[in-house]
Every structure is written in structure tokens, then in C-alpha cells.
PDB file with SEQRES, HELIX, SHEET and CRYST1 records, atoms N, CA, C and O in Angstrom:
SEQRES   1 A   60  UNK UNK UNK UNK UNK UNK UNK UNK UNK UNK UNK UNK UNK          
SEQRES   2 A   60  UNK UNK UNK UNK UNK UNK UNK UNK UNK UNK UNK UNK UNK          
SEQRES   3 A   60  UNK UNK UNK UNK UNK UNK UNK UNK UNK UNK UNK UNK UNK          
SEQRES   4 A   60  UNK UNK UNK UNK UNK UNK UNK UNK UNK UNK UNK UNK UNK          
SEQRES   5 A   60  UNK UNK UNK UNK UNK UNK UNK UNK                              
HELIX    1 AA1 UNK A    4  UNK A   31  1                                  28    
HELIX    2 AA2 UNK A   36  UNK A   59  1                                  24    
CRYST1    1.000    1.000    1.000  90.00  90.00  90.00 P 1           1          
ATOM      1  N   UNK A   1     -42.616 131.487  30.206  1.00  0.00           N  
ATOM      2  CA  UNK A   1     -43.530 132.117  31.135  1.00  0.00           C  
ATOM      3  C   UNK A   1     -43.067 131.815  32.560  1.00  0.00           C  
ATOM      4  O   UNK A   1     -42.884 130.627  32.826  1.00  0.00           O  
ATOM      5  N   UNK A   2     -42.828 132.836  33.629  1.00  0.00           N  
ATOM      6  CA  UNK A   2     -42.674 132.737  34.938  1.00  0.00           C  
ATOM      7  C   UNK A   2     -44.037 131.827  35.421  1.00  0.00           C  
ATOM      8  O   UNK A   2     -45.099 131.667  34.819  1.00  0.00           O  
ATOM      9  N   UNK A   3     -43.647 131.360  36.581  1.00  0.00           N  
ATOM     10  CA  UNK A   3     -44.168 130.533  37.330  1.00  0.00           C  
ATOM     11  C   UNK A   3     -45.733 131.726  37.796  1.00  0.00           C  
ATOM     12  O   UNK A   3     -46.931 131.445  37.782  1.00  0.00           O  
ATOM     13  N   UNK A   4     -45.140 132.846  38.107  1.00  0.00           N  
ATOM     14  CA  UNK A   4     -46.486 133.691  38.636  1.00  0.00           C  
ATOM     15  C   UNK A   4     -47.213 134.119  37.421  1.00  0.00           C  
ATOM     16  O   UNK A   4     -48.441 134.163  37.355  1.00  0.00           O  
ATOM     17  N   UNK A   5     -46.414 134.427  36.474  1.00  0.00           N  
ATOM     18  CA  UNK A   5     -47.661 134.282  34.972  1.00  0.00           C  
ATOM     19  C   UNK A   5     -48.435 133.317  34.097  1.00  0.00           C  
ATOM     20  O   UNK A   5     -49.065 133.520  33.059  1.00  0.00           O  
ATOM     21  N   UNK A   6     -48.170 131.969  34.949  1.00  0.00           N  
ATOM     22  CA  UNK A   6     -48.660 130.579  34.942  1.00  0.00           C  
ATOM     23  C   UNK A   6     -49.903 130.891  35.685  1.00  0.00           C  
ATOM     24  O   UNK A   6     -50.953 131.101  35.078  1.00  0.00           O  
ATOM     25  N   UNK A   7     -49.803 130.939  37.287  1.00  0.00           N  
ATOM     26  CA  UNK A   7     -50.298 131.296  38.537  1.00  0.00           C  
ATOM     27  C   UNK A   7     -51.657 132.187  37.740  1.00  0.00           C  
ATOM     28  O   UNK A   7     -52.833 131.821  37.738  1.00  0.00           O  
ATOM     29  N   UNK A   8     -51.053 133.521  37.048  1.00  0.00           N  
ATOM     30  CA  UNK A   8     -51.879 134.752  37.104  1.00  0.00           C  
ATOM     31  C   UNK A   8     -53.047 134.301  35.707  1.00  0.00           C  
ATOM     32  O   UNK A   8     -54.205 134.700  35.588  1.00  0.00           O  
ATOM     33  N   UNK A   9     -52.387 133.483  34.891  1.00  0.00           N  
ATOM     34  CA  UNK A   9     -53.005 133.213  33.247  1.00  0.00           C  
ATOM     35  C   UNK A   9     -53.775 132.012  33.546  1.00  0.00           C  
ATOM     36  O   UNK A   9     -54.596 131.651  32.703  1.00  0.00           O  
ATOM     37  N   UNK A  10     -53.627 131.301  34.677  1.00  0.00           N  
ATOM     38  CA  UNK A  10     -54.660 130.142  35.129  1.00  0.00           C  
ATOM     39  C   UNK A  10     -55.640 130.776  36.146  1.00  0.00           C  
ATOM     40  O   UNK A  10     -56.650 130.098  36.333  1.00  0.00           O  
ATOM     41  N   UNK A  11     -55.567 131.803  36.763  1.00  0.00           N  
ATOM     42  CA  UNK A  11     -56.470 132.328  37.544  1.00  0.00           C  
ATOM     43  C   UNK A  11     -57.139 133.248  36.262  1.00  0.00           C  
ATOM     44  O   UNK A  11     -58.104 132.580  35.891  1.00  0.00           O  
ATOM     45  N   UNK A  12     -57.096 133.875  35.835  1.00  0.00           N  
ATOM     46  CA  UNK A  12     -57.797 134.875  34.810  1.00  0.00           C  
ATOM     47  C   UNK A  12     -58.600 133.564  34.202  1.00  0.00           C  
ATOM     48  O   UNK A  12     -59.798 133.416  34.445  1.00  0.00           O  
ATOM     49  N   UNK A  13     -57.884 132.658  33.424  1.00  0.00           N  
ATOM     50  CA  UNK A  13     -59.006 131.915  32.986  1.00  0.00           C  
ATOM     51  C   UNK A  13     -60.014 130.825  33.685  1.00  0.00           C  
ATOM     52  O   UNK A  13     -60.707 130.080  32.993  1.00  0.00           O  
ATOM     53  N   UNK A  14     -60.028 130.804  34.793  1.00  0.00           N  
ATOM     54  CA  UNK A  14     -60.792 129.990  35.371  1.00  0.00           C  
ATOM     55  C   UNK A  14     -61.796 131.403  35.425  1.00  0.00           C  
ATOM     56  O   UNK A  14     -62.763 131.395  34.663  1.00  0.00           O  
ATOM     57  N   UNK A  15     -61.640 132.305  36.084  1.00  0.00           N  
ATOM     58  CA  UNK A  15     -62.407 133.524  36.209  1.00  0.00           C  
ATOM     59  C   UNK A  15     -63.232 133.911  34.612  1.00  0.00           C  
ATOM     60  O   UNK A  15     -64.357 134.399  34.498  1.00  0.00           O  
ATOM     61  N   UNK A  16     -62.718 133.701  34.003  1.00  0.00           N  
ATOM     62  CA  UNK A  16     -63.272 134.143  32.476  1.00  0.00           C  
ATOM     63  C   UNK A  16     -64.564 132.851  32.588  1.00  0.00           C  
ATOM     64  O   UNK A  16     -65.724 133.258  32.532  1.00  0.00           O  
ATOM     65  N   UNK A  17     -64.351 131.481  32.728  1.00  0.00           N  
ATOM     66  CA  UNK A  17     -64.838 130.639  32.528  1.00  0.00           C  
ATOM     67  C   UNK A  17     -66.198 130.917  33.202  1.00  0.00           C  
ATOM     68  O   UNK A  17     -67.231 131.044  32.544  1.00  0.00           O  
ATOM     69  N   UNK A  18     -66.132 131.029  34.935  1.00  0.00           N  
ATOM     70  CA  UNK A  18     -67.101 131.445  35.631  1.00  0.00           C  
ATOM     71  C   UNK A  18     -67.820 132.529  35.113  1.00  0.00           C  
ATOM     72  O   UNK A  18     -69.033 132.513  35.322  1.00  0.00           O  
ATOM     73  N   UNK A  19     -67.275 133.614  34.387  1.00  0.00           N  
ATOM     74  CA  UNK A  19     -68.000 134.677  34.132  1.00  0.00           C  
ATOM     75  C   UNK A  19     -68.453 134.067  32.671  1.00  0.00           C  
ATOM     76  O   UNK A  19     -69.483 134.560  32.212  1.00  0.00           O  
ATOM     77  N   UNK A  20     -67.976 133.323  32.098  1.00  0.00           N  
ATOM     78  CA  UNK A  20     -69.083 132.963  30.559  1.00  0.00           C  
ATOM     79  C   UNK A  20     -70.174 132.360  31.366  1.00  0.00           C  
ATOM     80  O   UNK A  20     -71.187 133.060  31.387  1.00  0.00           O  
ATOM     81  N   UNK A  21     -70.242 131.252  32.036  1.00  0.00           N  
ATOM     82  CA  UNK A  21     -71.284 130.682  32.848  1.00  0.00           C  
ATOM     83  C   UNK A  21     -72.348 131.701  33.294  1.00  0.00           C  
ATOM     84  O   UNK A  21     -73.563 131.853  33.169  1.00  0.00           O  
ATOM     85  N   UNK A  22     -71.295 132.333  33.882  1.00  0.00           N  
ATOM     86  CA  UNK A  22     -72.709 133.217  34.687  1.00  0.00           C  
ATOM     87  C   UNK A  22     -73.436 133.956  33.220  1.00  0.00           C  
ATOM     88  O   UNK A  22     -74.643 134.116  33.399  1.00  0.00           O  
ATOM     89  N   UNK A  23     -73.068 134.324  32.146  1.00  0.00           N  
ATOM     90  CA  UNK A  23     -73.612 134.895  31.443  1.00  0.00           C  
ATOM     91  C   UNK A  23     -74.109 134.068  30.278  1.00  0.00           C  
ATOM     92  O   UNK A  23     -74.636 134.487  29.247  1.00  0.00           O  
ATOM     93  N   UNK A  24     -73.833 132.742  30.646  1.00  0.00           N  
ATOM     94  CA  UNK A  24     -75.472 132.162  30.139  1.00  0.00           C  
ATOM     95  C   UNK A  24     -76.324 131.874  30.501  1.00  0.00           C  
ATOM     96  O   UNK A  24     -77.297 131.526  29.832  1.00  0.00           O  
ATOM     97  N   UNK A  25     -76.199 131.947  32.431  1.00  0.00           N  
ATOM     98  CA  UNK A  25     -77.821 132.042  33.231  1.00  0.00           C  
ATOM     99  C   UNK A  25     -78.488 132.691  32.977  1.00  0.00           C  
ATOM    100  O   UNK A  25     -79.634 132.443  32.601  1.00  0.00           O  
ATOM    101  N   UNK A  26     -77.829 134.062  33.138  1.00  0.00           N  
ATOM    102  CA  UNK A  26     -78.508 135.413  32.356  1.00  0.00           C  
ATOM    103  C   UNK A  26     -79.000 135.476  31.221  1.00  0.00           C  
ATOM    104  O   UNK A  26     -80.139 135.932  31.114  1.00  0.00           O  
ATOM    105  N   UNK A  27     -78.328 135.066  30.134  1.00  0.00           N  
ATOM    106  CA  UNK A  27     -78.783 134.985  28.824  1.00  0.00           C  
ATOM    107  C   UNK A  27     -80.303 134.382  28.674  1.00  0.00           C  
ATOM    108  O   UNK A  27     -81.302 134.807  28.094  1.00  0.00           O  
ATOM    109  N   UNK A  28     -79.961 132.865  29.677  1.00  0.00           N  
ATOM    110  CA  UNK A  28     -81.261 131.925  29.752  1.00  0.00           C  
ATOM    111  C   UNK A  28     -82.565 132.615  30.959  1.00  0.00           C  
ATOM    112  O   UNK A  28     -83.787 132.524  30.847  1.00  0.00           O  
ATOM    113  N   UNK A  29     -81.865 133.203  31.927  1.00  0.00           N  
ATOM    114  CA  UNK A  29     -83.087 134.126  32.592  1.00  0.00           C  
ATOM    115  C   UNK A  29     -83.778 135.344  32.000  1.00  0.00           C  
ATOM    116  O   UNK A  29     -84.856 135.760  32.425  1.00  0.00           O  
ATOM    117  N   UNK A  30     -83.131 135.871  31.042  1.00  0.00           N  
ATOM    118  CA  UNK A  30     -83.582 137.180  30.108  1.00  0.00           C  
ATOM    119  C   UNK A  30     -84.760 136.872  28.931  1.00  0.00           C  
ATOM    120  O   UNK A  30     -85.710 137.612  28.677  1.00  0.00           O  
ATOM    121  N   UNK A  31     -84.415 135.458  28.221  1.00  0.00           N  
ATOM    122  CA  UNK A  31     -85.301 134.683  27.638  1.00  0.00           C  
ATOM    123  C   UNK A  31     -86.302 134.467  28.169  1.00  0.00           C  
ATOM    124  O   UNK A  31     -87.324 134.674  27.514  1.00  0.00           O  
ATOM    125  N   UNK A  32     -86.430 133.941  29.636  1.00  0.00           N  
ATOM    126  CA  UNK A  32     -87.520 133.515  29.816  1.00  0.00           C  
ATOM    127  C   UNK A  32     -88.196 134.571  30.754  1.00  0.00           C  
ATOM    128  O   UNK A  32     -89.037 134.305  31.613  1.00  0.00           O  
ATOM    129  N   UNK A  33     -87.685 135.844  30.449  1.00  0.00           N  
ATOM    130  CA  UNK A  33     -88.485 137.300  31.164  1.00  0.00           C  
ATOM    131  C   UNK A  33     -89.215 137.668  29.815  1.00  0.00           C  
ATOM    132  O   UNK A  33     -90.306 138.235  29.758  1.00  0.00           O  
ATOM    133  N   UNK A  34     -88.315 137.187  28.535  1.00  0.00           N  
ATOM    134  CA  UNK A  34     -88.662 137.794  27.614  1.00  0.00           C  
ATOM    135  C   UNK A  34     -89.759 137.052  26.603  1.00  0.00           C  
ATOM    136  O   UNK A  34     -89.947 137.354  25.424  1.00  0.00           O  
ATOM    137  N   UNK A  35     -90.415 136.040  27.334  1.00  0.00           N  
ATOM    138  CA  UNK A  35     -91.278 135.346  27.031  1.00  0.00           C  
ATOM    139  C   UNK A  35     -92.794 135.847  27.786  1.00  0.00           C  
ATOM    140  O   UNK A  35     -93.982 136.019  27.512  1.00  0.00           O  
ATOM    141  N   UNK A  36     -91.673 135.952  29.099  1.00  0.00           N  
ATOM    142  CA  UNK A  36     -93.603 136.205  29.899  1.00  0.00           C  
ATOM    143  C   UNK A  36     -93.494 137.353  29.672  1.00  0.00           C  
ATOM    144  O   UNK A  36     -94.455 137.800  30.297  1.00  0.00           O  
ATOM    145  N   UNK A  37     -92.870 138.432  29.089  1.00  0.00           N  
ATOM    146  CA  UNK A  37     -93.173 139.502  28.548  1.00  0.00           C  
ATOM    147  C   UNK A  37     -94.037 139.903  27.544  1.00  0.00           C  
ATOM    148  O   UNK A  37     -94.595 140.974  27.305  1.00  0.00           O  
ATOM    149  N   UNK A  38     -94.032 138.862  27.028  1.00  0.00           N  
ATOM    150  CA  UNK A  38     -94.515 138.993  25.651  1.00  0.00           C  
ATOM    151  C   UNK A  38     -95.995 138.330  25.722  1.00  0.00           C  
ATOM    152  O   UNK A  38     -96.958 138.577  24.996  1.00  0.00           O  
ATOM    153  N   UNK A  39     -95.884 137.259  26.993  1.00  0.00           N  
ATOM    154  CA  UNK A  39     -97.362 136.983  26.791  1.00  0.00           C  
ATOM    155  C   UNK A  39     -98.093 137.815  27.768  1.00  0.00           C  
ATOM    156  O   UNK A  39     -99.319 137.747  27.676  1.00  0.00           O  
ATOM    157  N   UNK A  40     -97.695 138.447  28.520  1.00  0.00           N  
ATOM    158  CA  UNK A  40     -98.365 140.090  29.350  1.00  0.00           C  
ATOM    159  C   UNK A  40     -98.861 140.616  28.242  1.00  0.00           C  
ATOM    160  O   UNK A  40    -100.091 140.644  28.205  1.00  0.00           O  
ATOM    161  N   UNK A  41     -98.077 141.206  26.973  1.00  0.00           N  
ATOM    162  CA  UNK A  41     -98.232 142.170  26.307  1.00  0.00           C  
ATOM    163  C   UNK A  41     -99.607 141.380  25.068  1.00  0.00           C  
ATOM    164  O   UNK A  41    -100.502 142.076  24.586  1.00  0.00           O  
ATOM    165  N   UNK A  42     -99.482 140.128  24.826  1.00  0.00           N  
ATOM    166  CA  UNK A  42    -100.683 138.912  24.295  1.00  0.00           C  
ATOM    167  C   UNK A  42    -101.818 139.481  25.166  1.00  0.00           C  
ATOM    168  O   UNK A  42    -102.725 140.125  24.639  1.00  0.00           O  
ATOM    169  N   UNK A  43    -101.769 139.186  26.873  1.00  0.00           N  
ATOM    170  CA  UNK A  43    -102.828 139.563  27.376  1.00  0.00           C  
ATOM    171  C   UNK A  43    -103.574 140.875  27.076  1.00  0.00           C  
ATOM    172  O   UNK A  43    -104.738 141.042  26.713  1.00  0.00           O  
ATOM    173  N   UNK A  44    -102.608 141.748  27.321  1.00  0.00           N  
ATOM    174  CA  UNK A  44    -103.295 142.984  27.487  1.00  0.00           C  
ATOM    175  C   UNK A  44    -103.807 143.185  25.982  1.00  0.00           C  
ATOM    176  O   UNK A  44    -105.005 143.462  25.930  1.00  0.00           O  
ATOM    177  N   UNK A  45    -103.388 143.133  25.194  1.00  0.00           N  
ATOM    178  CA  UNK A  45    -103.654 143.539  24.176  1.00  0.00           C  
ATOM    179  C   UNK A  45    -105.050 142.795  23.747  1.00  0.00           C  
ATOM    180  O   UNK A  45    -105.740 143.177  22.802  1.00  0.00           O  
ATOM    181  N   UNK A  46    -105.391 141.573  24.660  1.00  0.00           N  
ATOM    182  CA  UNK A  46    -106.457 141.301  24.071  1.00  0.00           C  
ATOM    183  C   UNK A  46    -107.730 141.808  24.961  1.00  0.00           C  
ATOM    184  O   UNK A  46    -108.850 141.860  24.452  1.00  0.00           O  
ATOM    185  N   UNK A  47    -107.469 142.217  26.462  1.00  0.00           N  
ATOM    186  CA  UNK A  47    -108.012 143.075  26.791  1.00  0.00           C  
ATOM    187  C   UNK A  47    -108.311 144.213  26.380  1.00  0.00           C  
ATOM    188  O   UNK A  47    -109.428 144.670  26.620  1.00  0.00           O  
ATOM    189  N   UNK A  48    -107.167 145.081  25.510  1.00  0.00           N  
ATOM    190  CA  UNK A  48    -108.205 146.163  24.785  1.00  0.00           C  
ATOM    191  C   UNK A  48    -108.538 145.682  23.778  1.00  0.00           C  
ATOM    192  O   UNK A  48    -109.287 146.562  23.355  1.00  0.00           O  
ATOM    193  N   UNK A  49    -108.541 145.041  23.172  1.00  0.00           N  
ATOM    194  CA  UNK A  49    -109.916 144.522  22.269  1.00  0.00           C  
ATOM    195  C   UNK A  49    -110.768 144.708  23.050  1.00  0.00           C  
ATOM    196  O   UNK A  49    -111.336 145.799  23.102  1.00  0.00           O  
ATOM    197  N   UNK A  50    -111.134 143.518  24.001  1.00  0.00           N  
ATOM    198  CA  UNK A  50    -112.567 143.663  24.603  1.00  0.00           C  
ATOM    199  C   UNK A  50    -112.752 144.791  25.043  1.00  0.00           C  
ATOM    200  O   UNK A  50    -113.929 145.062  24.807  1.00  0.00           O  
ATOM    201  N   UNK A  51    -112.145 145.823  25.680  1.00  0.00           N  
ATOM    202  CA  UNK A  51    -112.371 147.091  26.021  1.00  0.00           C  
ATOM    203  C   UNK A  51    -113.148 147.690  24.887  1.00  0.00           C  
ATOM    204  O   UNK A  51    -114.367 147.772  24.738  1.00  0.00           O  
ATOM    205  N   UNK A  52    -112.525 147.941  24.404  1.00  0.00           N  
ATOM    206  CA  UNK A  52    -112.829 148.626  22.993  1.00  0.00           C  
ATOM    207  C   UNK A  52    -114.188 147.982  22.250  1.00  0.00           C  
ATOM    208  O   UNK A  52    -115.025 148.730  21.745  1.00  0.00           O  
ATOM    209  N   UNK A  53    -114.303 146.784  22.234  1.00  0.00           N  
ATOM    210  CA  UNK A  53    -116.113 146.343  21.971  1.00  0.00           C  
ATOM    211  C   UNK A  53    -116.979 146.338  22.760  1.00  0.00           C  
ATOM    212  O   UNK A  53    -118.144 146.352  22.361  1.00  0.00           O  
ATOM    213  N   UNK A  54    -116.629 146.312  24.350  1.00  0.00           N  
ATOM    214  CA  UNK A  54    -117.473 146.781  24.917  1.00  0.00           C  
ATOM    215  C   UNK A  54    -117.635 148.466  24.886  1.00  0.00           C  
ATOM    216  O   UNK A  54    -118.774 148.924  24.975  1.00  0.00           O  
ATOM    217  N   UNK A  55    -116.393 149.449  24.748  1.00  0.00           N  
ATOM    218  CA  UNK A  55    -117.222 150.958  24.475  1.00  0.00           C  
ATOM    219  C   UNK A  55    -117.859 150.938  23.422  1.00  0.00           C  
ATOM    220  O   UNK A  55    -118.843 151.649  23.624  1.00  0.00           O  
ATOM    221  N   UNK A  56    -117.900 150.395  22.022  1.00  0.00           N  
ATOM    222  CA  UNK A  56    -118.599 150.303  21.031  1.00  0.00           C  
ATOM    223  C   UNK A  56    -119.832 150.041  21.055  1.00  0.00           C  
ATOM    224  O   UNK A  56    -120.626 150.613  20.308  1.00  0.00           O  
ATOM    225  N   UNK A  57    -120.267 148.900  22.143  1.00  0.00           N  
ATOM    226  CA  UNK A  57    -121.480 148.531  22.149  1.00  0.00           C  
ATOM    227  C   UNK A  57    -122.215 149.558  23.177  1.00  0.00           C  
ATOM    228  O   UNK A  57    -123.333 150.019  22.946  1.00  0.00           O  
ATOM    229  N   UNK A  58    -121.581 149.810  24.142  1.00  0.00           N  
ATOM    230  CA  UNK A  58    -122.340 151.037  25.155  1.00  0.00           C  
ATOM    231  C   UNK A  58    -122.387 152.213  24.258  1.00  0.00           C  
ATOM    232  O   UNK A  58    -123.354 152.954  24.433  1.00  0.00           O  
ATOM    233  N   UNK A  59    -121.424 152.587  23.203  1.00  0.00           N  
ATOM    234  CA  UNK A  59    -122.321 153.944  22.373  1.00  0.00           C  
ATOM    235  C   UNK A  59    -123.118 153.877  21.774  1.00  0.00           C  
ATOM    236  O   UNK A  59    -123.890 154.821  21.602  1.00  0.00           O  
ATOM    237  N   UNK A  60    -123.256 152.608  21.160  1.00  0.00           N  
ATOM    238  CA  UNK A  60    -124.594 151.979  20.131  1.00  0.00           C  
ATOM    239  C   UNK A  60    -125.610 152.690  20.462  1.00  0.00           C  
ATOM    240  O   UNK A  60    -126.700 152.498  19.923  1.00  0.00           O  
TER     241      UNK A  60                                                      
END                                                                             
């Protein structure tokens, strides 16, 4: 291997390295969108419940 394909195959992988990193912040920030996502969707959903027993009881 030439000296600049030393140069070029140690720069690509330091760059690869940074980019796995960065894509397990992401991985770990997507998780935890995908948590309070899910407890939004817990909330609401238990809001229409109550929605929904309170129209039940106002048609009574």
C-alpha cells in the first residue's frame, strides 16, 4: 500500500468510526422519541375513553 492509501484508508476509517457514533446517538435519541411517543398515544387514548363515557352518560 502507498503511503497516500495508508493516509486515505486511515482517514475513511476514522470517518466511518465518527459516523457509527453519531448513529448511535440517533439510534438512542429515536428510542427515547419513541417512548414519549408512545406514552402521548397511552394518554390520549385514555382520554377517549373518558370522552366517550362522558358522551354516554350525557345521552342517558
Amino acid at each position: 500500500m502507498s503511503d497516500e492509501n495508508i493516509v486515505e484508508f486511515s482517514r475513511l476509517t476514522q470517518r466511518n468510526q465518527e459516523l457509527e457514533a453519531l448513529n448511535a446517538e440517533l439510534g438512542a435519541e429515536r428510542a427515547k422519541l419513541e417512548t414519549e411517543r408512545a406514552k402521548w398515544e397511552t394518554a390520549r387514548a385514555k382520554w377517549e375513553t373518558r370522552h366517550a363515557k362522558l358522551e354516554a352518560r350525557i345521552a342517558e
